[in-house]
C-alpha positions in Angstrom: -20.2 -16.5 0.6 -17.7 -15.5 -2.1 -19.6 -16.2 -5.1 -16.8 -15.6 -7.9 -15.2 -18.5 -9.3 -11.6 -18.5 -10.5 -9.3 -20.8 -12.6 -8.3 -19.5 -16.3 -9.6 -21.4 -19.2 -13.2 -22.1 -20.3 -14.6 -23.3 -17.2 -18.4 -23.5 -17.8 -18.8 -22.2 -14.4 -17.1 -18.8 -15.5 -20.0 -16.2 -15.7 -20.0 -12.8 -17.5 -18.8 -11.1 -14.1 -15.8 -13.3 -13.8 -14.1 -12.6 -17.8 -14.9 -8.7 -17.2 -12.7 -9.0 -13.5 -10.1 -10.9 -15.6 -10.4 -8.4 -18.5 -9.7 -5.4 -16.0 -6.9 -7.3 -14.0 -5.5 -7.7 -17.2 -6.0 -3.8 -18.4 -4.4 -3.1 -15.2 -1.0 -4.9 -16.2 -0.9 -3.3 -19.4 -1.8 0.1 -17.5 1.7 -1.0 -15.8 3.4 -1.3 -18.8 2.0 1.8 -20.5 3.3 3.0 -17.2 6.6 2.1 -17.5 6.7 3.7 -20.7 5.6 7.0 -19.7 7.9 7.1 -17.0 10.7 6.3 -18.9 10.1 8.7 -21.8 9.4 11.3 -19.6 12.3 11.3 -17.7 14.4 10.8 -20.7 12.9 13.9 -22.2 13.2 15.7 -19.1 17.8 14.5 -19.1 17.7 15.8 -22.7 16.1 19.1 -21.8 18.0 19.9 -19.0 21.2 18.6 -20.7 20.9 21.3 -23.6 19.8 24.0 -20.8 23.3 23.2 -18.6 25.1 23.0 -21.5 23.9 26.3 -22.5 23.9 27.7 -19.2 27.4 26.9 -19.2 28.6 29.0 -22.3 26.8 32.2 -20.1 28.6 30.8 -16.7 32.5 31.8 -15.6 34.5 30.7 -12.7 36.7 33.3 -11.9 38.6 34.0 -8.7 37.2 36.4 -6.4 39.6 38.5 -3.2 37.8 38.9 0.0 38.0 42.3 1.3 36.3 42.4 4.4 35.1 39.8 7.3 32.7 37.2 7.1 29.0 37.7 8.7 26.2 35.7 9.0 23.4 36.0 6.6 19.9 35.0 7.1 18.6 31.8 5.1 16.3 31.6 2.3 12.7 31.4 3.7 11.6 30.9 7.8 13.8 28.6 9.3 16.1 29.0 6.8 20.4 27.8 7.9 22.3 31.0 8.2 24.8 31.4 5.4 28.4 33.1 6.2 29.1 35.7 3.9 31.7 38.5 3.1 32.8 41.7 0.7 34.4 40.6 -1.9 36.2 41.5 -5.4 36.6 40.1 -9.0 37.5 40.6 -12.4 35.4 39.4 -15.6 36.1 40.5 -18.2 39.7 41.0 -17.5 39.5 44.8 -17.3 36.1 45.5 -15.5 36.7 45.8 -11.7 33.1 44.2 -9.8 32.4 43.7 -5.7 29.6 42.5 -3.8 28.9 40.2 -1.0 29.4 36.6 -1.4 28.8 33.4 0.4 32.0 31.7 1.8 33.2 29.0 3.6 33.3 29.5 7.4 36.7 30.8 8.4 37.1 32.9 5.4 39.8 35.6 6.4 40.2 38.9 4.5 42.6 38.7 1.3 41.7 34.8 1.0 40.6 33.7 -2.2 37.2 32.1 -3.6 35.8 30.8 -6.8 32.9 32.7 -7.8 30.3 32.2 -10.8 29.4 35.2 -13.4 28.0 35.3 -16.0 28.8 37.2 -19.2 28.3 40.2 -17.7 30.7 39.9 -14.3 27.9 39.8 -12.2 28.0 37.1 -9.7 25.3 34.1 -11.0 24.5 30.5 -10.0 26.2 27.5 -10.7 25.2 25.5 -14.4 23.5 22.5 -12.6 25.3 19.0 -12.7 24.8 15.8 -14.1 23.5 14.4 -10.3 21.5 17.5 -10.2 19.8 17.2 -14.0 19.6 13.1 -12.7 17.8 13.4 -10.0 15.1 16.0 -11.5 14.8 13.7 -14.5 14.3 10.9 -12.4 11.8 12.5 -9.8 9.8 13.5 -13.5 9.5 10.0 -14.7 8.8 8.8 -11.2 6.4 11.0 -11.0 4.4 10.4 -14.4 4.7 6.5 -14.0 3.2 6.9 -10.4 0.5 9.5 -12.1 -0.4 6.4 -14.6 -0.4 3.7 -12.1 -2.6 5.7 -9.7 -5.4 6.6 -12.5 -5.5 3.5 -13.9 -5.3 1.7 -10.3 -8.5 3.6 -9.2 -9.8 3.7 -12.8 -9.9 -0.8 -12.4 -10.8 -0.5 -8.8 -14.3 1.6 -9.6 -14.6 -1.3 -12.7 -14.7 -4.3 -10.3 -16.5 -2.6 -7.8 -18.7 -2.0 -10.2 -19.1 -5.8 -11.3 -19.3 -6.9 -7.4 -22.5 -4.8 -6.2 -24.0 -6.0 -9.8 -22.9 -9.7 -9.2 -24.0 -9.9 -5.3 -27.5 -7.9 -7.1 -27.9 -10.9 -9.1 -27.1 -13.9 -6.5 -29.6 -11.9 -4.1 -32.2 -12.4 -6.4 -31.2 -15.4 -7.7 -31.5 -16.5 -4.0 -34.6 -15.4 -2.6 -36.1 -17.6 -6.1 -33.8 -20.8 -5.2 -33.7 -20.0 -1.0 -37.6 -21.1 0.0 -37.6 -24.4 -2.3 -33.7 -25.5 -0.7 -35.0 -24.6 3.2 -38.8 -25.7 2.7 -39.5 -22.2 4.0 -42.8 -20.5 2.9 -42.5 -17.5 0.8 -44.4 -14.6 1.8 -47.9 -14.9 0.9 -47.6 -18.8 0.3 -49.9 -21.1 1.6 -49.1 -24.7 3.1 -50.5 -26.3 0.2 -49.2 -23.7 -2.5 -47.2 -26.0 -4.5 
């Protein structure tokens, strides 16, 4: 027997139990909100920050062009399991008058003497890519998904434990309120009662 009662308002049937469930439902929606918030500020921090970093990044970064001297070979991947990578020798210039080489990732069918784009950075030295804007997206996006999920979970769990809480004290109280009401409703004899015990 479900022994909550529901409807807003002030029902005189409402008991103690049933404001504190509506009180943490409505915690949990402003949890929601305050979720929303976070997620949103965090991942709108997290665009700006990594904004600034590319665009600094890419004051340090250079495409320059890069002469293959030798034939591509496979190179292992990154990690167990990793996809092979072709590679080859290669050359470049940056600055202008500072002669590097090493051995670069191409694109499959790479011939010697052809011709790739190569980042360095202010050294020469071959560097990574500045990240883009899909790239700085999608971490910004995975940060605030993350912290809204973070809140929502918390504060999911934190309401959950609440009205648990309120249902094993509730059924407590309508147990013992019960075996007091049970014995005079059924006719039953309590324990220790006598048939002419009023």
């Amino acid at each position: 027997m479900d022994d909550r009662t529901t409807g807003p308002g002030t029902n005189p049937l409402r008991r103690k139990a049933d404001r504190t469930r509506a009180c943490l439902h409505a915690a949990f929606a402003v949890a929601c909100l305050i979720a929303l918030v976070c997620g949103v500020a965090v991942g709108g921090g997290a665009w700006s920050r990594s904004t600034r970093a590319a665009e600094t990044l890419a004051r340090q970064r250079h495409d320059v062009p890069a002469v293959t001297v030798g034939r591509t070979t496979y190179q292992a991947g990154d990690g167990p399991g990793g996809t092979p990578v072709t590679v080859a020798p290669a050359t470049w210039r940056y600055p202008a008058d500072r002669p590097h080489s090493g051995t670069l990732p191409v694109p499959v069918g790479t011939r010697p003497g052809d011709t790739v784009r190569l980042w360095v950075d202010d050294s020469g030295n071959a560097a990574t890519a500045p990240p883009g804007k899909v790239d700085i997206g999608l971490e910004a996006f995975g940060l605030g998904t993350g912290a809204l999920t973070a809140v929502l979970l918390v504060s999911g769990l934190l309401v959950r434990v609440g009205l648990g809480i309120v249902d094993a004290r509730t059924s407590r109280a309508w147990e013992s309120e019960w075996e007091g009401v049970e014995p005079v409703w059924s006719g039953r004899l309590r324990p220790g009662q006598g048939a002419d015990d009023g």
